[in-house]
C-alpha positions as CSV (number, residue, x, y, z in Angstrom):
1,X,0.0,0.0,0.0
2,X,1.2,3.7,-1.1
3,X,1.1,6.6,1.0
4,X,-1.6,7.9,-0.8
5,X,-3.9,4.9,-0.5
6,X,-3.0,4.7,3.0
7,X,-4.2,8.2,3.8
8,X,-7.1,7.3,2.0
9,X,-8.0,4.1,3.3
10,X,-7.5,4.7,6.6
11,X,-10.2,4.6,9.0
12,X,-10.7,4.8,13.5
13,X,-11.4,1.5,14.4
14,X,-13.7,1.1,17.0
15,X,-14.0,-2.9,17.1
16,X,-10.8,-5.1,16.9
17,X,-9.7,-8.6,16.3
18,X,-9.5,-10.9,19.7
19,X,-6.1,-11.8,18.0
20,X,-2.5,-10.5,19.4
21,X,0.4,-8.7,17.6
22,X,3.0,-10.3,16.9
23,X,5.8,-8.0,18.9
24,X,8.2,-8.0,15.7
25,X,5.0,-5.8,13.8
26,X,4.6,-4.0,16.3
27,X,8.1,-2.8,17.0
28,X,8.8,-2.5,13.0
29,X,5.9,-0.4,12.7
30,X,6.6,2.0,15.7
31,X,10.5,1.8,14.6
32,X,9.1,3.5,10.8
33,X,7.1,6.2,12.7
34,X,10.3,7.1,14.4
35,X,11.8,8.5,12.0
36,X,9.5,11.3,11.5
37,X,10.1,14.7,11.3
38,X,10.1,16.9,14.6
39,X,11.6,20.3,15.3
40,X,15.2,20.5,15.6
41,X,15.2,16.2,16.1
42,X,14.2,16.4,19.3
43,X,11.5,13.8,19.1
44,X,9.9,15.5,22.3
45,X,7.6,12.5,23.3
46,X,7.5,9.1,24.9
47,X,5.0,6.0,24.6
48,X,4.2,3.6,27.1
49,X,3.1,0.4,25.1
50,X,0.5,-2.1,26.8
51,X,-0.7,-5.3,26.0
52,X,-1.1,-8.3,28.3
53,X,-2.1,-8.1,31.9
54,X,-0.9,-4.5,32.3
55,X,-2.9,-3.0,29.3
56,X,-5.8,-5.6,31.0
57,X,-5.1,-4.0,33.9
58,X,-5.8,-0.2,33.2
59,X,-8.3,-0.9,30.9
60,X,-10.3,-2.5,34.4
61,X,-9.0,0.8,36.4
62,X,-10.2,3.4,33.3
63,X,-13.7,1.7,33.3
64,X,-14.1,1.3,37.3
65,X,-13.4,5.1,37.1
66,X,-15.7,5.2,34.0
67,X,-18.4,3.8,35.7
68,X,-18.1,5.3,38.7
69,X,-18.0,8.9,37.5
70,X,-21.2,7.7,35.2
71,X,-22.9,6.6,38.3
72,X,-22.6,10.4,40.2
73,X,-22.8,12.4,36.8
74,X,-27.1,11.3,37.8
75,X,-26.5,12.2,41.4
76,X,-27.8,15.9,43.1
77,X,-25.2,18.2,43.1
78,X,-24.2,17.7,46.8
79,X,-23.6,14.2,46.4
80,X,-21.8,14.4,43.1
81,X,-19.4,16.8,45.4
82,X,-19.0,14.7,47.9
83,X,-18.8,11.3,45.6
84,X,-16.4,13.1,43.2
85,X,-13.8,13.9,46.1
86,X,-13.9,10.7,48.2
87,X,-15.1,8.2,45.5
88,X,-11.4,8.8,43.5
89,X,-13.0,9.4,40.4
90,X,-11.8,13.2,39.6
91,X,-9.9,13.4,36.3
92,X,-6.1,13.3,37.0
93,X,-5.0,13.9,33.5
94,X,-2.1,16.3,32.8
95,X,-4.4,17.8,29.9
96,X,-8.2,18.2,29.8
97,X,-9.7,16.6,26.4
98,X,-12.9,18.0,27.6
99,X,-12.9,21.3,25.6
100,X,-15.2,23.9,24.9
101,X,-15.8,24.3,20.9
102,X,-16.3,27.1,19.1
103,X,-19.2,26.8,16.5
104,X,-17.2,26.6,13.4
105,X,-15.6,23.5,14.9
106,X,-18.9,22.6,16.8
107,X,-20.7,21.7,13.9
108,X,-18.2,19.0,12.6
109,X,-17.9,17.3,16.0
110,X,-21.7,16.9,16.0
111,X,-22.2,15.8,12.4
112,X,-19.1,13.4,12.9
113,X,-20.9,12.4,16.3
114,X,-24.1,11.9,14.4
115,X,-22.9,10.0,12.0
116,X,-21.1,7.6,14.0
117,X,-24.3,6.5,16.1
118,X,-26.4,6.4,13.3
119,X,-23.7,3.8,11.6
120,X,-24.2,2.4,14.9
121,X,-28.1,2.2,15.2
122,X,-27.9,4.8,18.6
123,X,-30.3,7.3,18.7
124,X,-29.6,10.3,19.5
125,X,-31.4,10.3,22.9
126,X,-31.0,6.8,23.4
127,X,-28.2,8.2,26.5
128,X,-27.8,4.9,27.9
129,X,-26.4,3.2,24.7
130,X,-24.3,6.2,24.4
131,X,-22.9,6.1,27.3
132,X,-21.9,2.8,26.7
133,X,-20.0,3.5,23.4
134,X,-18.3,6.2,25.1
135,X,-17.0,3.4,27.8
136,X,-16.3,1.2,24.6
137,X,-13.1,4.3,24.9
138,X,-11.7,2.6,28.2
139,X,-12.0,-0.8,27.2
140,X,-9.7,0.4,23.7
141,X,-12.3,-0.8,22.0
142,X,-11.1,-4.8,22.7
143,X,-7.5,-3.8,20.8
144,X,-4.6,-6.2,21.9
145,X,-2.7,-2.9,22.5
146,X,-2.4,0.8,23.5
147,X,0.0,3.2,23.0
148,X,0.3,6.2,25.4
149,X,1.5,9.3,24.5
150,X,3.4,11.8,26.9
151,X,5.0,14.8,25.5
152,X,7.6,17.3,26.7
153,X,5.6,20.3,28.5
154,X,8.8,22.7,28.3
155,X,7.9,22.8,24.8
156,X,4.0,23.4,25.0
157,X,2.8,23.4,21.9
158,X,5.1,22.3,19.7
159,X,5.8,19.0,21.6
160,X,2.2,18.5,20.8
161,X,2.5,19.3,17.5
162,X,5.9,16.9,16.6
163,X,3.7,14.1,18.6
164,X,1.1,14.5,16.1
165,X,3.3,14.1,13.3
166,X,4.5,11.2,15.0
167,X,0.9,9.3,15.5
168,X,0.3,10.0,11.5
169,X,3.3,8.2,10.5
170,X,2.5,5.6,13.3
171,X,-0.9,4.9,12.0
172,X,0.1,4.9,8.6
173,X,2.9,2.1,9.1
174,X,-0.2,0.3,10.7
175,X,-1.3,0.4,7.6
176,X,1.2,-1.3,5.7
177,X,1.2,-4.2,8.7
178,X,-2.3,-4.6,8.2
179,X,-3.3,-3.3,11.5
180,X,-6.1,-0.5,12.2
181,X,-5.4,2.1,14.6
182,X,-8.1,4.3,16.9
183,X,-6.5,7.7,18.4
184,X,-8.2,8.9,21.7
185,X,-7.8,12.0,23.3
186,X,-10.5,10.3,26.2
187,X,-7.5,8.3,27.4
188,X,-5.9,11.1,28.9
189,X,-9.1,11.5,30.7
190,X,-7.3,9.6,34.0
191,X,-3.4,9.4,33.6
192,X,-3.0,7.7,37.0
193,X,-3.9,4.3,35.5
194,X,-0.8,4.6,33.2
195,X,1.9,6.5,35.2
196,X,1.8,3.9,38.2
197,X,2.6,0.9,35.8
198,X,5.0,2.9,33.6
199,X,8.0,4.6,34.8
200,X,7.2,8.0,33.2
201,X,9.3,11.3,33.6
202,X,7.4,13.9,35.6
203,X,8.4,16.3,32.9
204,X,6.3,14.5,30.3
205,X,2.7,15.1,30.4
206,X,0.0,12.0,28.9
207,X,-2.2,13.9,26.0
208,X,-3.8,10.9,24.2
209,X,-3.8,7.2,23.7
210,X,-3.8,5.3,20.4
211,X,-5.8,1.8,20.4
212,X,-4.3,-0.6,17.8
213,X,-4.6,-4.4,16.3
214,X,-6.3,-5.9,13.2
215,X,-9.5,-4.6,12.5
216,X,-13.0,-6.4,13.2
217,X,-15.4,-6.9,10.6
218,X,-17.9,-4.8,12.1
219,X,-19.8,-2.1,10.1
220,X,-18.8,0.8,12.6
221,X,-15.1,0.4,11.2
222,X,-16.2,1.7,7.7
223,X,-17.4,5.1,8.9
224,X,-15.8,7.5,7.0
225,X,-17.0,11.2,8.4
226,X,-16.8,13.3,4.9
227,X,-13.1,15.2,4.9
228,X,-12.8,19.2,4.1
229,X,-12.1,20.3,0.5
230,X,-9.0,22.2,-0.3
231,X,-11.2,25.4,-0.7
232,X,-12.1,25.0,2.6
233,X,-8.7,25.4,3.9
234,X,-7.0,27.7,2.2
235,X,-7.0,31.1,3.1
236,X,-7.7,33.7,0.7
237,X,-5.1,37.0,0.0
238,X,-5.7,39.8,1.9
């Protein structure tokens, strides 16, 4: 497969395989989306990679804390104080993927939102089979493995930005292997799942997790949300 087919073809998988990487595919696929570009080769990120019992392990510690916060997000307000303080369910990510919008932006999330429950058969007020395709998020979506990704905060922005370049070429090699890939900014909802199994440097701060393995043959994996035109993008002379 080409670059350009990849790009095209490429897809979030939300259902995976019950079938393992090989850890040669997995390590040749992250070794071609290290050599990426990034600003003055500083490469100014770090994964933590888990399968086995560990990813098992924070997947059952993301959805305990899933559930819970689910369980007081119905409560009245003085309880859901109370439960969110002593019930250790507060976010404790370093960034919050929660963010506000603004309508230009607004309108794709929702029509990308839309689409992907209709492809789904979810109604749109149908909050209880929402809810638990957002959990389907913490369970990484039954993928064999999840990367982590932490990125330098001395360099703000840009560490975000040479991380980004990084999970394109990573989910592109995935590609080539065969594999799908899901990128999730709700995994850096909770980071204290991750940090306590990974030795991770206090100055690198967890902004998203990528879900990855061979994709499932369910129809929610060909959803394809419709992509900008050019025209759209470019900005006209002054």
């Amino acid at each position: 497969m080409n670059v350009v087919d990849a790009l095209y073809h490429r897809r979030s998988i939300r259902q995976f395989e019950d079938r393992e990487i090989p850890p040669d595919v997995l390590e040749r696929v992250l070794d071609h989306a290290l050599q990426s570009p990034s600003g003055g080769n500083t490469q100014p990120y770090r994964i933590a990679v888990a399968t086995g019992q560990v990813r098992q392990e924070i997947r059952d510690e993301l959805c305990a804390k899933y559930d819970r916060a689910s369980q007081v997000k119905k409560m009245a307000l003085p309880l859901k104080l109370w439960h969110g303080v002593t019930g250790n369910i507060l976010p404790d990510g370093d960034y919050n993927p929660d963010v506000k919008y603004p309508q230009e932006l607004r309108e794709r999330k929702f029509d990308c939102g839309m689409g992907l429950y209709e492809t789904l058969g979810i109604e749109r007020k149908d909050y209880q089979a929402r809810d638990r395709q957002m959990r389907r998020n913490f369970e990484f979506f039954d993928a064999p493995a999840v990367i982590f990704v932490y990125i330098n905060k001395a360099l703000g922005v840009y560490s975000a930005l040479d991380a980004g370049i990084f999970l394109q070429s990573l989910m592109l090699a995935a590609q080539e292997e065969g594999l799908g890939t899901c990128p999730q900014g709700a995994l850096a909802v909770w980071g204290s799942p991750v940090r306590k199994r990974f030795n991770v440097d206090p100055d690198y701060k967890l902004i998203c997790g990528l879900s990855i393995g061979y994709p499932g043959g369910h129809a929610v994996n060909r959803y394809a949300p419709e992509k900008r035109s050019r025209d759209t993008v470019i900005l006209k002379p002054a």
